[in-house]
N, C-alpha and C positions, 0 to 999 in steps of 0.2 A: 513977479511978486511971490516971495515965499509963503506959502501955507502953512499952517499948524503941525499936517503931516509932514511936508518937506523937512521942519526944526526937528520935526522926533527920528526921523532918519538920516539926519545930521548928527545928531545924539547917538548912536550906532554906528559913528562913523566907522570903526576902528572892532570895537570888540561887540560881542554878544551881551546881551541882558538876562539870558535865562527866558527870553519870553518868545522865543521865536523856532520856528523852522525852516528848511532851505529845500523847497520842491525843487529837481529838473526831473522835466517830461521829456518824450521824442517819443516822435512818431516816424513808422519807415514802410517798405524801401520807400526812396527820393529818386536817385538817378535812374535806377531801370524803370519804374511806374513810368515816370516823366518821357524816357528813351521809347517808351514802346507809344512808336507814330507812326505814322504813314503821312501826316502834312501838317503845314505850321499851326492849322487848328490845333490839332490834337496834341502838341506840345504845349502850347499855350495852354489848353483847357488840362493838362494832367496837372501841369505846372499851381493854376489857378487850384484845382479840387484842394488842394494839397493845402492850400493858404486860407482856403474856405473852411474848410475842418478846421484847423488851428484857430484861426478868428469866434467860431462858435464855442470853441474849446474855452478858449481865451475867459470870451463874453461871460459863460457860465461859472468860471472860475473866480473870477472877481466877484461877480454877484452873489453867488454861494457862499462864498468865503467874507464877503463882508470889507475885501480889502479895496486898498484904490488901486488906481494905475500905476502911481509911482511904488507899490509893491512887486509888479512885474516886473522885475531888473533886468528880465533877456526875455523874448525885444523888448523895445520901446513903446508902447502903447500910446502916447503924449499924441495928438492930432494925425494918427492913422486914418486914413480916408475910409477904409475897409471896416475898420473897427468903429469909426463914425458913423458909416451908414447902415449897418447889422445893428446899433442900438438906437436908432433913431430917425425912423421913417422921415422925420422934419431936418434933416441937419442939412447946411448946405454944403455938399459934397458932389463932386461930377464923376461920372461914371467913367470917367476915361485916368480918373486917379483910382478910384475905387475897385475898377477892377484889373490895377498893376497887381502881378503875383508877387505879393514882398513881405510876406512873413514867412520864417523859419520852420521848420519839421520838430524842433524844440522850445521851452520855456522854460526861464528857471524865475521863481518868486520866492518871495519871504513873507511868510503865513506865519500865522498864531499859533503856538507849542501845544500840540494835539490836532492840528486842523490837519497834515500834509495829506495821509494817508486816505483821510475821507474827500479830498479835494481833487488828489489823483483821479479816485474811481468816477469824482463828477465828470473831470476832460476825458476820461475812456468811454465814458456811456454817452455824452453827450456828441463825442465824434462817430459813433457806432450809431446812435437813434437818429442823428443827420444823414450819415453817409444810407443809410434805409430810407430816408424818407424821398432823398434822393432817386434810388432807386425806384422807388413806385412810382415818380412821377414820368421814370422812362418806362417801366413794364408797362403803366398804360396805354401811353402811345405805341406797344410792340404787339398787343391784339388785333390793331387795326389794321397791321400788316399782314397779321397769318398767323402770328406769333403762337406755336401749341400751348396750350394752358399747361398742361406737363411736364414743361419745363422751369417752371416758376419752381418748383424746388431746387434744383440745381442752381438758379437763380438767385435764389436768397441764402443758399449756401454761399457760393463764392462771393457774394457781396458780406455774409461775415466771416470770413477769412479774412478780409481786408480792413483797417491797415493792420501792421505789426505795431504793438504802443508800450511803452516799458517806462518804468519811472525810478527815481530813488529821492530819498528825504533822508537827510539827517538833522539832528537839534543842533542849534548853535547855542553852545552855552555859556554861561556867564563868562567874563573875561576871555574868551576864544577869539584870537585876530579873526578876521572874516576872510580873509586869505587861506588859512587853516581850513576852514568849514568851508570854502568854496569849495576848494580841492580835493576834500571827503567827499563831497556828495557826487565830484562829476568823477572818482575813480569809482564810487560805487554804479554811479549808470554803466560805465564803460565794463566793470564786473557785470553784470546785469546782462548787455549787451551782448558779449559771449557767452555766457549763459544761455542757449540757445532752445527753443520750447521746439519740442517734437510729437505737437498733440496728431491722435491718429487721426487718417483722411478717409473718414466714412465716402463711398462713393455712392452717389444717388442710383446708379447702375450700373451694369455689370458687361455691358456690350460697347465695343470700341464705337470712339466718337472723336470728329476732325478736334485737332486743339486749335488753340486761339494762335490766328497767323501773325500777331504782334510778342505776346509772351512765349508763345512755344510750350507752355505746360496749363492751365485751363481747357476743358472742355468749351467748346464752344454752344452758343446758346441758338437750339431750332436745327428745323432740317432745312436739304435742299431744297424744299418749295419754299420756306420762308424766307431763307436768302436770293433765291432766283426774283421774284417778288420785291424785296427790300433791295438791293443793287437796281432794278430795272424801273421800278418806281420814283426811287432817291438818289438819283443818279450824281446829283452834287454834292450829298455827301458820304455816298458809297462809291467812292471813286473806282475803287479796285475791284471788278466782279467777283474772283476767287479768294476774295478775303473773306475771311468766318473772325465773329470775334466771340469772347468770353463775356460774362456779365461787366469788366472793369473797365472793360475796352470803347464796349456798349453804352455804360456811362460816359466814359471822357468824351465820347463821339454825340452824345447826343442829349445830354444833360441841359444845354444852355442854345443850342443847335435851332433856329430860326427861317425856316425857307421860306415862307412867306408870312408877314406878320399879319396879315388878316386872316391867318387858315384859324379854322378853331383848334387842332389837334395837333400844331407845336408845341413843342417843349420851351418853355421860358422862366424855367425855374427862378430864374435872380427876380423878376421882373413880379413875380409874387413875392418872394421875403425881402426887395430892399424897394425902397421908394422913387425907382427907376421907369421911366416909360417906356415901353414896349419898342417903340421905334428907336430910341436913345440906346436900351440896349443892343438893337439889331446892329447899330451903327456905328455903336463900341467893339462889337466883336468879328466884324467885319475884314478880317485877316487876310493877308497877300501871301499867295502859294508862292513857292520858289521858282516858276517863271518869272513873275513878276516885280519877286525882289531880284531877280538876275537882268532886269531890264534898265537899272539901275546903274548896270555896269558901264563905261563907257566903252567899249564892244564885248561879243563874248557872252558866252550863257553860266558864268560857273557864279555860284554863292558860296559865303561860309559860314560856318557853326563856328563860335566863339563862346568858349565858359572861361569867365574868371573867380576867383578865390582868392580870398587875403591869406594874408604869409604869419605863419603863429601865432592868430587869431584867437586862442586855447592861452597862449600866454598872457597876450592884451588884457583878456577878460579877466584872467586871474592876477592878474597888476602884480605878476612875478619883476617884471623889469622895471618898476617905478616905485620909491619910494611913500610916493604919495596916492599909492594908488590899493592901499587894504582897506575896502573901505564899499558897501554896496551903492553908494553913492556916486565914484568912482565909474563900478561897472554901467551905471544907470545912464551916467553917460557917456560913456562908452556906446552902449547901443542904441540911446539918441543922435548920437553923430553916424551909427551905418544906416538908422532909419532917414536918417535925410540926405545921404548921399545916394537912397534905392529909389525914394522918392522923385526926387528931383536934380541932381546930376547926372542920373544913369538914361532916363527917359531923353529928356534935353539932347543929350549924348546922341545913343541910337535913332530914335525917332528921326529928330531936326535935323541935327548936322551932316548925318552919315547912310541917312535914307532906310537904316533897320527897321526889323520887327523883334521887339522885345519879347523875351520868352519867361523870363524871372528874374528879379531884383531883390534880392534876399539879403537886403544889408549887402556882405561881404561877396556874397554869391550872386553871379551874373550870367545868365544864358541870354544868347541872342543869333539871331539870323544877321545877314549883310550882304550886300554887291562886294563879288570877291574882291573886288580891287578897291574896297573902304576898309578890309577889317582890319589892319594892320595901322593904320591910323588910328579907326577904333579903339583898336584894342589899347595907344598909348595914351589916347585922349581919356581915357576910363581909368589906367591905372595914374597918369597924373593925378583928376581930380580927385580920384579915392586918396592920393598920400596929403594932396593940401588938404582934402577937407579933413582927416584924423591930423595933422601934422602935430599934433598936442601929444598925439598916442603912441605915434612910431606908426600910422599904417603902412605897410608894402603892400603888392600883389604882386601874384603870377596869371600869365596867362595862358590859353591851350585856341589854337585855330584848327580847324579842320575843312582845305577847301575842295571844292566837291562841283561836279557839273548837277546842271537843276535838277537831272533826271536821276542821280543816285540815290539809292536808297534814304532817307531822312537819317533814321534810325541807327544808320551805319557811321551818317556823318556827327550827330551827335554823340556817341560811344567814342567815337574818334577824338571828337574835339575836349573830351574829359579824361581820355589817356594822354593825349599831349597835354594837357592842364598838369597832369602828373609828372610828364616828363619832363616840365618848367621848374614844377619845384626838385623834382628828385635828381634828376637828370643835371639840370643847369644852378642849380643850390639858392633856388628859388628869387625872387625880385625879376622874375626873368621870363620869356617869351618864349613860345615854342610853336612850330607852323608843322601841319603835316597835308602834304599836298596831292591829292587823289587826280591823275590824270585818265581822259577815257581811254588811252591806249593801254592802261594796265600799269605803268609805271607812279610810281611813289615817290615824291620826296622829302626829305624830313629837313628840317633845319631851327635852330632856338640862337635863341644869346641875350644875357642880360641885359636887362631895360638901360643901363648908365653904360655899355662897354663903347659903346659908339658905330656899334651895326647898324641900328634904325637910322643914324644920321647918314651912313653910307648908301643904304637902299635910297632913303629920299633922294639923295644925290644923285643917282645912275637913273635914278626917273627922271627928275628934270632934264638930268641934260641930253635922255633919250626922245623925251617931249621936246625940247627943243630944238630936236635933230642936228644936235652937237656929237652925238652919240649912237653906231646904227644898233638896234635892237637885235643884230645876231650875234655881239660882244660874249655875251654872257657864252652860247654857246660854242663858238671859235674860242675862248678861253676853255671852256670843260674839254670839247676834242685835243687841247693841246695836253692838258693835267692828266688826262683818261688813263695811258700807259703808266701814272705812276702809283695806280690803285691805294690812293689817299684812303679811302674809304678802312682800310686793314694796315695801315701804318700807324704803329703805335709807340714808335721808337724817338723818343726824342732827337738823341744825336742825327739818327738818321734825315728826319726834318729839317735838323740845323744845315742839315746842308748840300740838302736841297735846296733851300730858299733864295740862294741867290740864283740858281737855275728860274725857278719858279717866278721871281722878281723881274725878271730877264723876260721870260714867257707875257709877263701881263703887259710890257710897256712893248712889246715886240706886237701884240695884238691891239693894244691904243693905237699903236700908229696904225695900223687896219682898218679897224672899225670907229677910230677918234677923228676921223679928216676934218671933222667940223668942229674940234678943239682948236682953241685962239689962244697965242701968246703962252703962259705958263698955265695954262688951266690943263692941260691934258699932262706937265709935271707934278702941278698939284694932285690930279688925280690918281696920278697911279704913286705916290708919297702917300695918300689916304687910303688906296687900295692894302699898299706895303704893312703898313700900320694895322691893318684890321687880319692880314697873313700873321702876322707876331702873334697876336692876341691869340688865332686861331692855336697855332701850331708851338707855344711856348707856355704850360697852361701857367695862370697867374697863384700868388701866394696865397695861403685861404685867407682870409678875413678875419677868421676867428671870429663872426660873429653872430652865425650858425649854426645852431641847437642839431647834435644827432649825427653818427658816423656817418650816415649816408650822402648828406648835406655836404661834411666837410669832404668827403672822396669824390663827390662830382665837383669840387669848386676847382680839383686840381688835375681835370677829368681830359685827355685830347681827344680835340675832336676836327680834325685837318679838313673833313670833307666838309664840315660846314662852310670855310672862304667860299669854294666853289658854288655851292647851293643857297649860299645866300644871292648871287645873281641869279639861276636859275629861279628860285620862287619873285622874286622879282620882276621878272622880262613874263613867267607866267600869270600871274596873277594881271598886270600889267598888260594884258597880250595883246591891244591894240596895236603893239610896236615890237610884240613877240613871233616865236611860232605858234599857228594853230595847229 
């Protein structure tokens, strides 16, 4: 049922009135804050702070401001579980929706012409008197440890250093498309943005002190007896004894942090500002480290880091490519369609089907854990339902994996798995997949290909019919020892490829009949006619499209890259390694 308000922002569909403003906020960093972990808590919980700020941001901003929810045009506010339960200790909202990380680092709204600029400084003070108040409820609990009173300035230093927050407003004036005024106000953040502030770093003191073993640039907070103490005390959740952290770190670690819910002198921050019960929350945040999501796998100890991102999302929003899409109304829903794909396609997804730990679901933005030998499904079950459920919009994604044995660094696998997300879109001209594969011998392999080329349908293939020992599981590698000598990897010569291939054509159906004994009738023809087909693709690159924005896009659409044929079996038979090498 339409509202009163919905008809007056119907009436705006198109141009401005003269009566309005166009807030966007952002708040940052995102990806390093988030990156700096040591275990799937702490991803989770940087992930979550980050959404908790924004929600309070949010809450104050509407209230202050006098506006409604369908004001906030990015995100969606419409039946957010988070934003449900932060205004309304009675709402009925479950904690295990409530505390999915799925709001944005940004907000853009449409405010009343003079409100923007006083509305900014409410979401800056109101994220800064949180993230404090935050804080004190862990400096309390850090007395009880040893914690020096002396270091509470340092302390409440680097808790306001944190976050970075920058805004821009411009008026939307009478007769002004809204496409026009959108696109003012987000080149002015991005001006903004590089605009970069170099306020000076007063130092609490002057004598050298360990930094924080997650950022590498904070002091860290306490001496050796209070860490000696805190590790040997907390031992589940100081897992690391040589780890020292800063005040942000200190936070993410221990803000929401539970060990036994009868102690009096836990932290249960949620469990005082939402109308959650003590054990509900313990039970919601009750995280599986990376052995235990590697237990998952069917043999084998490795996991993966998977971040996905929507493809020209910048465009979508600004309804460059749709006719009917100038219009705030438009964008409104727009990001009611990413907020119910974060909601509830993305959880479903990891969770249920695929045995994950969800990290963030941020609309378009997706972090998560996984049993190495799920993510690759994963990863396509996620970018499907992200294109049906936009399929109004044009959504696409890209995706970035990064697989990794349980015991590597977090930290390294996540940074990993957002430069392959990178190298999905830049690399492979985005709609497209990219795997980077950490082995413990030291070896690396990298391999992508578009979601439609017909690689993912090949890897499923050489699974099955290795599970069904049609296929022996050292294929892949009796294939690469043959290619080895022809250093694919630095061949960038077309003709020269041309003709190779039928050498190479030769080589794979010479190694079918080796490791194919258990192919019947024409399956092991078919197979190596599917192999052939996916060699073309490789080593002839295809026409561009033309219908990607940006030179970079179009130079990798038409980009060789010969070593991936080979590397696509390899990540396959590894990942897979029940029927691999270990």
């Amino acid at each position: 049922m339409m509202t009163d308000h919905d008809r007056d922002l119907k009436q705006k569909k198109r141009q401005g009135d003269g009566s309005s403003e166009i807030l966007l906020f952002q708040l940052g960093p995102v990806q390093d804050f988030i990156a700096q972990a040591r275990s799937t808590r702490d991803l989770w919980s940087g992930s979550f702070m980050l959404s908790w700020l924004m929600a309070n941001a949010l809450r104050e901003v509407v209230t202050h401001g006098g506006l409604h929810d369908e004001d906030v045009v990015f995100p969606s506010l419409k039946d957010n579980p988070l934003m449900l339960a932060l205004r309304d200790r009675e709402a009925p909202v479950t904690s295990e929706l409530a505390l999915i990380p799925n709001l944005p680092n940004r907000f853009l709204a449409l405010v009343p012409k003079g409100t923007a600029a006083d509305l900014a400084d409410v979401a800056a003070r109101t994220i800064r008197d949180e993230l404090e108040s935050m804080g004190k409820a862990v400096w309390q609990w850090l007395p009880t440890n040893d914690a020096d009173p002396s270091c509470k300035e340092r302390w409440d230093t680097q808790i306001a250093a944190f976050p970075q927050m920058i805004w821009a407003y411009t008026a939307w004036p009478a007769d002004e498309p809204w496409r026009d005024a959108y696109e003012r106000v987000n080149a002015s953040l991005a001006a903004r943005r590089n605009t970069r502030d170099f306020a000076q770093w007063k130092p609490v003191n002057t004598e050298a002190t360990v930094k924080d073993s997650l950022s590498g640039k904070e002091e860290c907070i306490g001496d050796e007896v209070f860490w000696k103490k805190l590790t040997e005390g907390h031992s589940q959740i100081f897992t690391a004894a040589s780890h020292r952290y800063g005040a942000m770190n200190l936070i993410k670690r221990l803000w929401m942090h539970v060990e036994d819910i009868e102690a009096k002198h836990d932290i249960n921050y949620l469990a005082d500002k939402l109308n959650f019960k003590e054990k509900e929350i313990w039970r919601t945040l009750r995280v599986k480290d990376l052995p235990s999501i590697a237990k998952d796998n069917k043999t084998g100890s490795y996991v993966a880091l998977l971040a996905m991102d929507g493809d020209k999302m910048g465009t979508i929003l600004a309804g460059r490519e749709s006719a009917d899409a100038d219009s705030p109304q438009y964008h409104t829903e727009v990001s009611q369609t990413l907020s119910e794909y974060a909601l509830y396609d993305v959880p479903k997804l990891v969770r249920e089907q695929f045995k994950g730990h969800l990290i963030y679901a941020g609309g378009d933005d997706v972090l998560a854990i996984l049993p190495g030998d799920q993510a690759v499904a994963c990863a396509r079950a996620l970018r499907d339902a992200f294109k049906a459920r936009g399929q109004a919009f044009g959504f696409e994604a890209s995706c970035g994996i990064a697989v990794g044995h349980q015991n590597a660094p977090l930290q390294m696998l996540v940074k990993e798995a957002q430069r392959a997300e990178q190298r999905a879109k830049h690399g492979y001209g985005r709609a497209a997949l990219a795997i980077s594969l950490y082995k413990r011998s030291g070896e690396i392999i990298e391999w992508g290909c578009k979601w439609e080329s017909g690689a993912l349908d090949l890897m499923a293939k050489i699974t099955e019919l290795t599970e069904a020992g049609k296929l022996s599981g050292r294929f892949p590698y009796a294939l690469a020892a043959l290619l080895r000598p022809y250093a694919l990897d630095d061949e960038k010569d077309t003709a020269r490829l041309e003709t190779m291939r039928p050498v190479v054509e030769a080589d794979v159906r010479h190694v079918l009949s080796r490791q194919g004994e258990g192919l019947k009738g024409g399956e092991r023809e078919a197979l190596a006619t599917e192999i052939n087909r996916y060699l073309e693709a490789c080593w002839q690159p295809p026409k561009s499209s033309g219908g990607i924005a940006g030179a970079q896009a179009q130079k990798a659409e038409t980009t060789l890259r010969p070593q991936d044929f080979i590397n696509l079996f390899l990540v396959e038979t590894f990942i897979n390694r029940h029927h691999g090498e270990n």
